[in-house]
mmCIF file of the N, C-alpha and C atoms, coordinates in Angstrom:
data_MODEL
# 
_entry.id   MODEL 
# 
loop_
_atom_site.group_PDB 
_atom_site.id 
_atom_site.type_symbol 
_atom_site.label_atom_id 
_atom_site.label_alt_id 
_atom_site.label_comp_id 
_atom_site.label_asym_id 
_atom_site.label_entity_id 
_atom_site.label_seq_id 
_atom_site.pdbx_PDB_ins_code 
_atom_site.Cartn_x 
_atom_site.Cartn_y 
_atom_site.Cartn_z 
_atom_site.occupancy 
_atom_site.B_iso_or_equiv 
_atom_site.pdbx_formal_charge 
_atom_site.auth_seq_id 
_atom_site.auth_comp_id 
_atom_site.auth_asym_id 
_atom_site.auth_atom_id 
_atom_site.pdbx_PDB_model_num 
ATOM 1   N N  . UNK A 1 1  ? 70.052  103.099 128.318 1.00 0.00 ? 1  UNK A N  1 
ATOM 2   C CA . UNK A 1 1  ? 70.466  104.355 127.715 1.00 0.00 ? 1  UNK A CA 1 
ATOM 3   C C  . UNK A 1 1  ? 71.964  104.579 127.869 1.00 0.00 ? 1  UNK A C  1 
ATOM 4   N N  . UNK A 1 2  ? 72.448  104.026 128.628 1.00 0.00 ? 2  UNK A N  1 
ATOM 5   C CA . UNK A 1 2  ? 73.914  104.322 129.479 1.00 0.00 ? 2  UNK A CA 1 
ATOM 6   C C  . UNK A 1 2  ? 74.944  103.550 128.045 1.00 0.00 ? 2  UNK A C  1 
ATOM 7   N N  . UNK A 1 3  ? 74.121  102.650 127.862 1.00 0.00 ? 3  UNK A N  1 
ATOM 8   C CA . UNK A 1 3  ? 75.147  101.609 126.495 1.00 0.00 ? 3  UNK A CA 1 
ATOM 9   C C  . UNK A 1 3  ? 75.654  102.638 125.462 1.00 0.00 ? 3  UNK A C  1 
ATOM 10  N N  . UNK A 1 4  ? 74.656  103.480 124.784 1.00 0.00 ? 4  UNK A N  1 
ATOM 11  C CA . UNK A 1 4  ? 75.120  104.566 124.338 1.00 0.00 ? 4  UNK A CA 1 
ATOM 12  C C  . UNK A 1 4  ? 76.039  104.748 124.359 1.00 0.00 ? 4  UNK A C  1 
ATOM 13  N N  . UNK A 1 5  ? 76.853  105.531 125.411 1.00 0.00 ? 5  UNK A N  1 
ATOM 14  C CA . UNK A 1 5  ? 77.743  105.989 125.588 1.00 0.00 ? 5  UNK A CA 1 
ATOM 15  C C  . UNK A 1 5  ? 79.125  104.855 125.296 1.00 0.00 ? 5  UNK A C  1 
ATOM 16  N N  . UNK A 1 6  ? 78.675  103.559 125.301 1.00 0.00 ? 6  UNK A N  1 
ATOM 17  C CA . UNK A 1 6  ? 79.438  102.844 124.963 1.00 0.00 ? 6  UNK A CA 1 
ATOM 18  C C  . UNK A 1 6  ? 79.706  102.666 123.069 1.00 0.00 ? 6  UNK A C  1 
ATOM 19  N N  . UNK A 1 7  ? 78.500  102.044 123.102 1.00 0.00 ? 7  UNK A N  1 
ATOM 20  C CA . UNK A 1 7  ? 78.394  101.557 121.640 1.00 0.00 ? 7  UNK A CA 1 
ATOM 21  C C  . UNK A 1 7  ? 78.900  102.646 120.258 1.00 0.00 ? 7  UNK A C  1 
ATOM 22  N N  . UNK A 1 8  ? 78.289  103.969 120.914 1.00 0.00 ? 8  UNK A N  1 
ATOM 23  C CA . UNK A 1 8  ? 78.766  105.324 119.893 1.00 0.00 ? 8  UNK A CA 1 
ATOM 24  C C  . UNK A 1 8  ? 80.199  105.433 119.700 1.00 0.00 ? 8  UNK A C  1 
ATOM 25  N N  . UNK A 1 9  ? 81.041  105.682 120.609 1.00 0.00 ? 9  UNK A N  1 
ATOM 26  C CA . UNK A 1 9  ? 82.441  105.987 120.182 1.00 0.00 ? 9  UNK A CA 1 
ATOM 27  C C  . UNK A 1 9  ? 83.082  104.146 119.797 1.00 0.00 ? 9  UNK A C  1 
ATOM 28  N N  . UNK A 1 10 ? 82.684  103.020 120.576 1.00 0.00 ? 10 UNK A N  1 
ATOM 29  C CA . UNK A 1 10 ? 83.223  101.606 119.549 1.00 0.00 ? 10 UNK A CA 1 
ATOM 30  C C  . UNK A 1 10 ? 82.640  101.545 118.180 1.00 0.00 ? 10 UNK A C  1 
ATOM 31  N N  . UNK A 1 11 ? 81.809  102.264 117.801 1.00 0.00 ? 11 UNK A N  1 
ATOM 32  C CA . UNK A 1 11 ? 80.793  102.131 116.380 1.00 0.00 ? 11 UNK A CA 1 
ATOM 33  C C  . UNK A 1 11 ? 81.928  103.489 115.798 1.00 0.00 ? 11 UNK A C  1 
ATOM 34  N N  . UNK A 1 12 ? 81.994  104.490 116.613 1.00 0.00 ? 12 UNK A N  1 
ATOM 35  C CA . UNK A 1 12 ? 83.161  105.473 115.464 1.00 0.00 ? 12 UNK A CA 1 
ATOM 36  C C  . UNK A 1 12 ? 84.741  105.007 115.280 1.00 0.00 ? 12 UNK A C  1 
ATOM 37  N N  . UNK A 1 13 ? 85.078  104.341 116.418 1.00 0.00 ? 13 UNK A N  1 
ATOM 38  C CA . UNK A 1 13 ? 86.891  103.673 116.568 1.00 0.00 ? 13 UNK A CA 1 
ATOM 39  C C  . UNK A 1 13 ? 86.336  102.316 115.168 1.00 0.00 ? 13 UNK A C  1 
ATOM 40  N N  . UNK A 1 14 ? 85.423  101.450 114.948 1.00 0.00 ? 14 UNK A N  1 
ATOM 41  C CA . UNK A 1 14 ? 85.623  100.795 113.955 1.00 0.00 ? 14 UNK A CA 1 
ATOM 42  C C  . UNK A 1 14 ? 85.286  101.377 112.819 1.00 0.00 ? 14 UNK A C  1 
ATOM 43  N N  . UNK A 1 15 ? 84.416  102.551 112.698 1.00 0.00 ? 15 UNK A N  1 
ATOM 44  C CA . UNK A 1 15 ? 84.446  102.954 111.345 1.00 0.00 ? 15 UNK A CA 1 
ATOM 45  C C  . UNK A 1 15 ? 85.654  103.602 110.757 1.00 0.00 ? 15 UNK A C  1 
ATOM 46  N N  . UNK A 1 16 ? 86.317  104.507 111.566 1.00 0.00 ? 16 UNK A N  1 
ATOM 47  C CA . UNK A 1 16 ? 88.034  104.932 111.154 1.00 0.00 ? 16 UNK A CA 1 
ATOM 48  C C  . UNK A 1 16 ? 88.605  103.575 110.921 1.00 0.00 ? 16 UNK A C  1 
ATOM 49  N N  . UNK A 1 17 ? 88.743  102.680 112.122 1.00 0.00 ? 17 UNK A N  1 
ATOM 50  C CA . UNK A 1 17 ? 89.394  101.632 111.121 1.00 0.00 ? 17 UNK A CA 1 
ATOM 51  C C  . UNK A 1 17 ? 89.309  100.603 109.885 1.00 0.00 ? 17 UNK A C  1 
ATOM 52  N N  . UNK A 1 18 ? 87.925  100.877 109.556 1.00 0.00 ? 18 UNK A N  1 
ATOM 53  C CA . UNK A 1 18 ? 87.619  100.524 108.226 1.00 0.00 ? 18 UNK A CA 1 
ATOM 54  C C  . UNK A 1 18 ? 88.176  101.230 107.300 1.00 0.00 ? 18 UNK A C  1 
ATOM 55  N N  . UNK A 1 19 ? 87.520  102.648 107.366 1.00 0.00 ? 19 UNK A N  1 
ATOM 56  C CA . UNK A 1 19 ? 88.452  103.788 106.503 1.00 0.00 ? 19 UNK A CA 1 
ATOM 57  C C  . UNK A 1 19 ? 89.972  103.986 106.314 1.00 0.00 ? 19 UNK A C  1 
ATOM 58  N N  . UNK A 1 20 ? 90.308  103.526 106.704 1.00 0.00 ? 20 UNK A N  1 
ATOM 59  C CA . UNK A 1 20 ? 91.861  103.828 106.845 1.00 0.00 ? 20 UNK A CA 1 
ATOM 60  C C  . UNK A 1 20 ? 92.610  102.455 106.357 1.00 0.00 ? 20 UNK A C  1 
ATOM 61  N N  . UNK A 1 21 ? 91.974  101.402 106.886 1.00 0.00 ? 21 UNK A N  1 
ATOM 62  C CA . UNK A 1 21 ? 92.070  99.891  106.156 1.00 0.00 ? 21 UNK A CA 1 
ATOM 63  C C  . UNK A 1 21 ? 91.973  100.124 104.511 1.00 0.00 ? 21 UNK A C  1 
ATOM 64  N N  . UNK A 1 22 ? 90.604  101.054 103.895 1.00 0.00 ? 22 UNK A N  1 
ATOM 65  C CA . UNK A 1 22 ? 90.056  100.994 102.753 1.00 0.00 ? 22 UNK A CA 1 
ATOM 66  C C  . UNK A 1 22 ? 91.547  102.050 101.740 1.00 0.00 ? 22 UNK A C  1 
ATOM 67  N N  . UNK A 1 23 ? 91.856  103.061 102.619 1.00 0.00 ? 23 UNK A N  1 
ATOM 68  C CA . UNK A 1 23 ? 92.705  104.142 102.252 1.00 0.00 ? 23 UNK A CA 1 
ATOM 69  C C  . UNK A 1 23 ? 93.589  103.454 102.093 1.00 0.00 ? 23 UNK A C  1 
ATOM 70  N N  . UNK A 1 24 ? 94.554  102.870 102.700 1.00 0.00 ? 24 UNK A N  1 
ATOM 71  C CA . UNK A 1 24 ? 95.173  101.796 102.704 1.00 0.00 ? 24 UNK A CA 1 
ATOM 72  C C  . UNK A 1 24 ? 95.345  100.729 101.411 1.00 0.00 ? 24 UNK A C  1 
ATOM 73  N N  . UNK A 1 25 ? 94.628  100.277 100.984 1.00 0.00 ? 25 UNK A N  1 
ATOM 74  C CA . UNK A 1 25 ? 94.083  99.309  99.817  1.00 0.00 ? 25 UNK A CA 1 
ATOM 75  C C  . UNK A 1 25 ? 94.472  100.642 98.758  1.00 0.00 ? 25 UNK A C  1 
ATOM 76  N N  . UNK A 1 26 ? 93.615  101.346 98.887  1.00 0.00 ? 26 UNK A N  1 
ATOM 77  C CA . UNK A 1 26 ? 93.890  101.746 97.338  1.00 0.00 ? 26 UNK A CA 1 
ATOM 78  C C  . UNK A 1 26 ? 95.224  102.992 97.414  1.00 0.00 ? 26 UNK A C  1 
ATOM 79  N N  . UNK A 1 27 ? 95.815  103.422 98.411  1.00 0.00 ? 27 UNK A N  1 
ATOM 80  C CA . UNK A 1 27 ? 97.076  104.051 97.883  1.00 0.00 ? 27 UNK A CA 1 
ATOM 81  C C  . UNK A 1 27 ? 98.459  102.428 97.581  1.00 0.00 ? 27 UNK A C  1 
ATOM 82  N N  . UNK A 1 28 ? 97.686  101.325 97.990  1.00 0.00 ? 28 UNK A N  1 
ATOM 83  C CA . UNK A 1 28 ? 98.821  100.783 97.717  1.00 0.00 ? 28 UNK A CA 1 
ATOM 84  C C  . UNK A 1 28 ? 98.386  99.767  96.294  1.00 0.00 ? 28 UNK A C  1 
ATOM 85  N N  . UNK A 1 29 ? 97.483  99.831  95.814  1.00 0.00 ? 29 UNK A N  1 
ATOM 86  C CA . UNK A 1 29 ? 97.167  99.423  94.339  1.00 0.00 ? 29 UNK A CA 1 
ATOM 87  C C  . UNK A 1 29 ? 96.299  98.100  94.450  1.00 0.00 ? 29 UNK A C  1 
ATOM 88  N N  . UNK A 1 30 ? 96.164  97.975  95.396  1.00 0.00 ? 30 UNK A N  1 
ATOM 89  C CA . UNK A 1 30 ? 94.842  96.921  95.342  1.00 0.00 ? 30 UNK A CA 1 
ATOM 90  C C  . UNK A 1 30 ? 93.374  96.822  94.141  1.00 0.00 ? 30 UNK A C  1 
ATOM 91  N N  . UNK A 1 31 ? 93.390  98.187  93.569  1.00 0.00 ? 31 UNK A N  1 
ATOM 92  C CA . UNK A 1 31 ? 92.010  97.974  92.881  1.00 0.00 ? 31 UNK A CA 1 
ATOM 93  C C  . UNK A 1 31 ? 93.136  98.929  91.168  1.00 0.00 ? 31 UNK A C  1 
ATOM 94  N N  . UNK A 1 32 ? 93.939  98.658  91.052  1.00 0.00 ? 32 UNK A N  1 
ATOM 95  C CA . UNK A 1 32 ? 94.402  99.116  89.683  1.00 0.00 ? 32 UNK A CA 1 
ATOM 96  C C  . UNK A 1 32 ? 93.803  98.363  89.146  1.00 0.00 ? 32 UNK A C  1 
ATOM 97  N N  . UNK A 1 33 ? 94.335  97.579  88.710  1.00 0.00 ? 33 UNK A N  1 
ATOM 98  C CA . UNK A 1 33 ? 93.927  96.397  87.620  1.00 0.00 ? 33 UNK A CA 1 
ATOM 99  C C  . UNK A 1 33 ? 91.997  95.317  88.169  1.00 0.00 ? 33 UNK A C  1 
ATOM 100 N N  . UNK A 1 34 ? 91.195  96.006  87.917  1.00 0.00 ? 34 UNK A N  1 
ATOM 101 C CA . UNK A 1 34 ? 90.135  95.475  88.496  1.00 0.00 ? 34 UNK A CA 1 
ATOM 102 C C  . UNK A 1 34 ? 90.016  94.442  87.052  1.00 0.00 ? 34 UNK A C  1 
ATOM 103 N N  . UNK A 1 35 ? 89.889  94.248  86.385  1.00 0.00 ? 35 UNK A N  1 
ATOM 104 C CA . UNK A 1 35 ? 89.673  93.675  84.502  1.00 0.00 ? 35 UNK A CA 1 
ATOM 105 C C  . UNK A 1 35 ? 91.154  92.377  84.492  1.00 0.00 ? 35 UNK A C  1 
ATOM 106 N N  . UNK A 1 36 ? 91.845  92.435  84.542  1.00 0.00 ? 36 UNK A N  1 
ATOM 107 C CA . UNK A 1 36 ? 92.958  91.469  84.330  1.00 0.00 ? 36 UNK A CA 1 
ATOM 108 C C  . UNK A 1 36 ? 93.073  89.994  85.255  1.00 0.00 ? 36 UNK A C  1 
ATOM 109 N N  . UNK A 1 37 ? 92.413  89.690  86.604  1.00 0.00 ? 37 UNK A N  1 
ATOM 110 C CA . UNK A 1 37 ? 92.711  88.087  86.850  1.00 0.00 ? 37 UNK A CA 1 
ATOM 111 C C  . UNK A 1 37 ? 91.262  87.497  85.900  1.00 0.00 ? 37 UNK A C  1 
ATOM 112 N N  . UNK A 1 38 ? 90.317  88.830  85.454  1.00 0.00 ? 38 UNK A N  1 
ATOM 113 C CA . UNK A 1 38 ? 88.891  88.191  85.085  1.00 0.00 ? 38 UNK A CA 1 
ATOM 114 C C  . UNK A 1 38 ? 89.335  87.596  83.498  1.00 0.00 ? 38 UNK A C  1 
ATOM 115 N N  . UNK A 1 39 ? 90.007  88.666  83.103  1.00 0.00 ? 39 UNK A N  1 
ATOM 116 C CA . UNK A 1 39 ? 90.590  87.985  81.202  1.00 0.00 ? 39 UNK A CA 1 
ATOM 117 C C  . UNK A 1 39 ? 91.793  87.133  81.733  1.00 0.00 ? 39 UNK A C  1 
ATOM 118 N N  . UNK A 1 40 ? 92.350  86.919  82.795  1.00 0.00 ? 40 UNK A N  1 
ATOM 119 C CA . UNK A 1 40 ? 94.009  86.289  82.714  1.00 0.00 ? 40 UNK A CA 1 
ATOM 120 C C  . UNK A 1 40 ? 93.215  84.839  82.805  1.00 0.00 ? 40 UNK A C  1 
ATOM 121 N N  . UNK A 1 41 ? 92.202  84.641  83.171  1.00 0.00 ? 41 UNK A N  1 
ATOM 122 C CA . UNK A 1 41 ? 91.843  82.992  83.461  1.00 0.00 ? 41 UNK A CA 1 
ATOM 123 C C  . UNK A 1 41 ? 91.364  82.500  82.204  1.00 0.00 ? 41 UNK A C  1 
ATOM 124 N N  . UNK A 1 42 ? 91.092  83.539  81.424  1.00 0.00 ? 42 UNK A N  1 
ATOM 125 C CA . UNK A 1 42 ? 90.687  83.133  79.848  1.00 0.00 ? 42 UNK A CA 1 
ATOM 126 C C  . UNK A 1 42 ? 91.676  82.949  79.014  1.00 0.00 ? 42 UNK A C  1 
ATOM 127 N N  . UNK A 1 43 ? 92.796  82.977  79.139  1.00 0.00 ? 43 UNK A N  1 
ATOM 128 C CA . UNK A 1 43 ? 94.129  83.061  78.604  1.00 0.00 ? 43 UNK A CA 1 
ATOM 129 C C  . UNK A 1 43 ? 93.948  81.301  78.286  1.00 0.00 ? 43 UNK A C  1 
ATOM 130 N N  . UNK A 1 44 ? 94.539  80.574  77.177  1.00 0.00 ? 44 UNK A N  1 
ATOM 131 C CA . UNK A 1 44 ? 95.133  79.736  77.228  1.00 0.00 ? 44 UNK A CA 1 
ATOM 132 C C  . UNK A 1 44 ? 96.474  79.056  77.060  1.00 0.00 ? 44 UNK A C  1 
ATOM 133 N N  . UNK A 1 45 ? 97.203  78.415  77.944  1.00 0.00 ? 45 UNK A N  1 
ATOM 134 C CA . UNK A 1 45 ? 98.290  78.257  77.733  1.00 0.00 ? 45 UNK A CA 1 
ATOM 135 C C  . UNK A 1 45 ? 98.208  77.170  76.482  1.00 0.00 ? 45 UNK A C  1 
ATOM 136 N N  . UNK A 1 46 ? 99.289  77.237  75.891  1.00 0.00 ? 46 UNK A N  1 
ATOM 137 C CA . UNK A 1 46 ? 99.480  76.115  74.916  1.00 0.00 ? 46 UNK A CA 1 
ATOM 138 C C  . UNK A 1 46 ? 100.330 75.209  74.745  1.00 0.00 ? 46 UNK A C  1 
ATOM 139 N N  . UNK A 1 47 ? 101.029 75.336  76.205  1.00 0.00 ? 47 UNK A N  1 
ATOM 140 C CA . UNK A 1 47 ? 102.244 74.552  76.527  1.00 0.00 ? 47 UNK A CA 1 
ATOM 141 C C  . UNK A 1 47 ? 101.452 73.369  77.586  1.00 0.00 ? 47 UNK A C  1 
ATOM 142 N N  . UNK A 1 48 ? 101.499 72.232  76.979  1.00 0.00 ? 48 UNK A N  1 
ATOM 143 C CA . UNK A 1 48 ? 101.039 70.979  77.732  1.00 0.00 ? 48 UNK A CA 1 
ATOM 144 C C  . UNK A 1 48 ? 102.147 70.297  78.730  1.00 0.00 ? 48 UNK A C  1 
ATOM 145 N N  . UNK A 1 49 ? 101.436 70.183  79.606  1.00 0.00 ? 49 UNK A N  1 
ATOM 146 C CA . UNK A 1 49 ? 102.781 69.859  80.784  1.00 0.00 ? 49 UNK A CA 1 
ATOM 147 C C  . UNK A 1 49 ? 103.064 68.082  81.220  1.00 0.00 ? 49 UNK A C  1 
ATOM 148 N N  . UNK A 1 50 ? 103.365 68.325  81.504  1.00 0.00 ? 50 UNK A N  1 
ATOM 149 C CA . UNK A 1 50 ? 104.128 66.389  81.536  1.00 0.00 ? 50 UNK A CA 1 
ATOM 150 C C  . UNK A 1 50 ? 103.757 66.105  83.027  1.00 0.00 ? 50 UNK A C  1 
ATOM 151 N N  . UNK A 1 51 ? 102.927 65.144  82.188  1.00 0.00 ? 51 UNK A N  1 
ATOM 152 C CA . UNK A 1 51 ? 102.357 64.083  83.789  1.00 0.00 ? 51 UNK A CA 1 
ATOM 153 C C  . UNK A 1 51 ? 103.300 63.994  85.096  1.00 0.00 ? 51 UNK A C  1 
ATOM 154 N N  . UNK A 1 52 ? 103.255 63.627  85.993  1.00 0.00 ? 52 UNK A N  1 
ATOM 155 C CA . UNK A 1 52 ? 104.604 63.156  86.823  1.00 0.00 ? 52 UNK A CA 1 
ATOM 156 C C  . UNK A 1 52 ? 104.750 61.617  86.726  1.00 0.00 ? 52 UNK A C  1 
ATOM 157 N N  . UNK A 1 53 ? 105.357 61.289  86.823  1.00 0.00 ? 53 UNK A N  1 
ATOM 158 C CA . UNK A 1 53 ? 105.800 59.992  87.213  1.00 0.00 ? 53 UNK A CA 1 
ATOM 159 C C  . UNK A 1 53 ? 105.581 59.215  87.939  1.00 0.00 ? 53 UNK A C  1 
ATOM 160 N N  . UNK A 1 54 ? 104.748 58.367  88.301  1.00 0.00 ? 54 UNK A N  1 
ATOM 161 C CA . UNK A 1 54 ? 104.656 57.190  89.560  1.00 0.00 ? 54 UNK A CA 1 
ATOM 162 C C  . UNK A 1 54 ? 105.558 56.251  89.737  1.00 0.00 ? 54 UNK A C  1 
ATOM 163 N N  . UNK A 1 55 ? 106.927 56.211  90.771  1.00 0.00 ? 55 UNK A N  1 
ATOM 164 C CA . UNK A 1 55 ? 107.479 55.046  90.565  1.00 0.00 ? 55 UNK A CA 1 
ATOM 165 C C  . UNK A 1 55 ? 107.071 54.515  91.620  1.00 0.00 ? 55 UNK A C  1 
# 
């Protein structure tokens, strides 16, 4: 029963730091663009690139 007293406030110190991790993410723009690396990989370039060279 005594763990309690442990486990409760380490179970609330990591949930703030999840939250604040998460707050974090999105005031700094992590989830703007959720749609754009999913169409940017569909993009095709049309510029063919040049082998390298083996000497």
């Amino acid at each position: 029963m005594e763990i309690l007293f442990v486990l409760i406030p380490v179970s609330v110190v990591i949930v703030l730091i999840i939250g604040g991790l998460f707050l974090w993410a999105v005031k700094s723009g992590q989830f703007e663009d959720m749609e754009g690396p999913a169409h940017r990989i569909l993009m095709d370039d049309d510029t063919p690139t040049q082998p390298k060279r083996v000497q």
